[in-house]
C-alpha positions in Angstrom: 302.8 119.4 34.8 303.8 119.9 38.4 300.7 119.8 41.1 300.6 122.9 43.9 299.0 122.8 47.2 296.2 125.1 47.7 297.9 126.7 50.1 300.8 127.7 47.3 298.1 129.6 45.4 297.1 131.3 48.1 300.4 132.9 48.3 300.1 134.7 45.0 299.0 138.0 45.4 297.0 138.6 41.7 295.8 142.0 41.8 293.9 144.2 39.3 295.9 147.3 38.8 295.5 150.2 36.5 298.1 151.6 34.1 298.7 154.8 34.9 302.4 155.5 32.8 304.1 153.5 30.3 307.1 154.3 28.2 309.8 152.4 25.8 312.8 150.8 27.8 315.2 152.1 25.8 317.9 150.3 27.6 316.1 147.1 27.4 317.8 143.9 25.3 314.4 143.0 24.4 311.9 145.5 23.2 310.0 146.1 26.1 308.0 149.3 28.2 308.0 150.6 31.5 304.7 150.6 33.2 303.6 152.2 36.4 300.3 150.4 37.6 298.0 151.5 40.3 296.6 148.9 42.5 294.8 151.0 44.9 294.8 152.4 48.0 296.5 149.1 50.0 299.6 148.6 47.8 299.7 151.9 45.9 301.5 152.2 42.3 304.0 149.6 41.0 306.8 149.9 38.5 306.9 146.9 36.2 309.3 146.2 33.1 306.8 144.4 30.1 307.5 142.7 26.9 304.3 143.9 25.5 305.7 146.0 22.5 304.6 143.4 19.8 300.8 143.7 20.5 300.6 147.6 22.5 301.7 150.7 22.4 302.0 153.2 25.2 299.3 155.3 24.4 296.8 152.6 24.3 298.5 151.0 27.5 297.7 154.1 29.5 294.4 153.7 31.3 294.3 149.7 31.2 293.5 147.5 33.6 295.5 144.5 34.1 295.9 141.1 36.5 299.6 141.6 38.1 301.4 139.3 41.0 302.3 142.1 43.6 304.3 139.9 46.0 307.3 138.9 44.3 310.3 140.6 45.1 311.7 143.1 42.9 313.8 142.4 40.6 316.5 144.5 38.8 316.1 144.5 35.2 319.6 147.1 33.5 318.3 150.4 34.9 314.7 149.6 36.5 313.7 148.4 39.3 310.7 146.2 38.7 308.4 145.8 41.4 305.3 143.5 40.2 304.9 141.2 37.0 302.0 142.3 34.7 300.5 138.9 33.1 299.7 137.7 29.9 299.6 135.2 27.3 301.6 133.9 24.5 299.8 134.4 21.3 300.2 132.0 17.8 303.3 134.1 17.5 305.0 134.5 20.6 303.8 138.1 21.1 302.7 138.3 24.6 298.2 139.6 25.1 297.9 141.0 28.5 295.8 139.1 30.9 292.8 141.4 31.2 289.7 141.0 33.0 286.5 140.8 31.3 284.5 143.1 32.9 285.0 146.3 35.1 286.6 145.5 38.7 287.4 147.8 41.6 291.5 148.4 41.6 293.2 146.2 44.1 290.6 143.4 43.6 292.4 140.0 44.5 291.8 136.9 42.3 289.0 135.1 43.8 
């Protein structure tokens, strides 16, 4: 495993976020959604293209909170334009659990 600085970390914006939309990417390769996730009033609502259809589906998605990295730089994936990733977890199967936290947190919140 490869060792950061602290000050790498530091670089990564993980922010709570809320989903607020999510539908199939039907012109995904892999089965995957569309979400739009609220972070709050200092970075506003993110587009993000997630490999979550395994373990969710968009009804349940809808009103979520989940951890997301809002500093990368977008990236086009076919059609969408996905601004932030949405993080998670590779179950016993491969299926991807979203990272989640535990308890109710203000949107926006940064990892502490």
């Amino acid at each position: 495993m490869q060792t950061i600085g602290w000050e790498d970390f530091t670089k990564v914006e993980l922010r709570v976020g809320r989903i607020v939309d999510a539908r199939v990417f039907a012109e995904a390769r892999k089965p995957a959604y569309v979400l739009q996730v609220d972070f709050g009033p200092e970075i506003g609502v993110k587009k993000s293209s997630a490999q979550i259809t395994a373990l969710y589906t968009p009804e349940e998605l809808v009103g979520k909170l989940v951890v997301g990295v809002v500093n990368f730089p977008p990236k086009q994936i076919g059609p969408v334009r996905s601004e932030c990733l949405v993080t998670g977890f590779h179950d016993a199967n491969g299926d991807v659990a979203l990272c989640v936290p535990e308890r109710p947190v203000p949107i926006g919140a940064k990892l502490a």
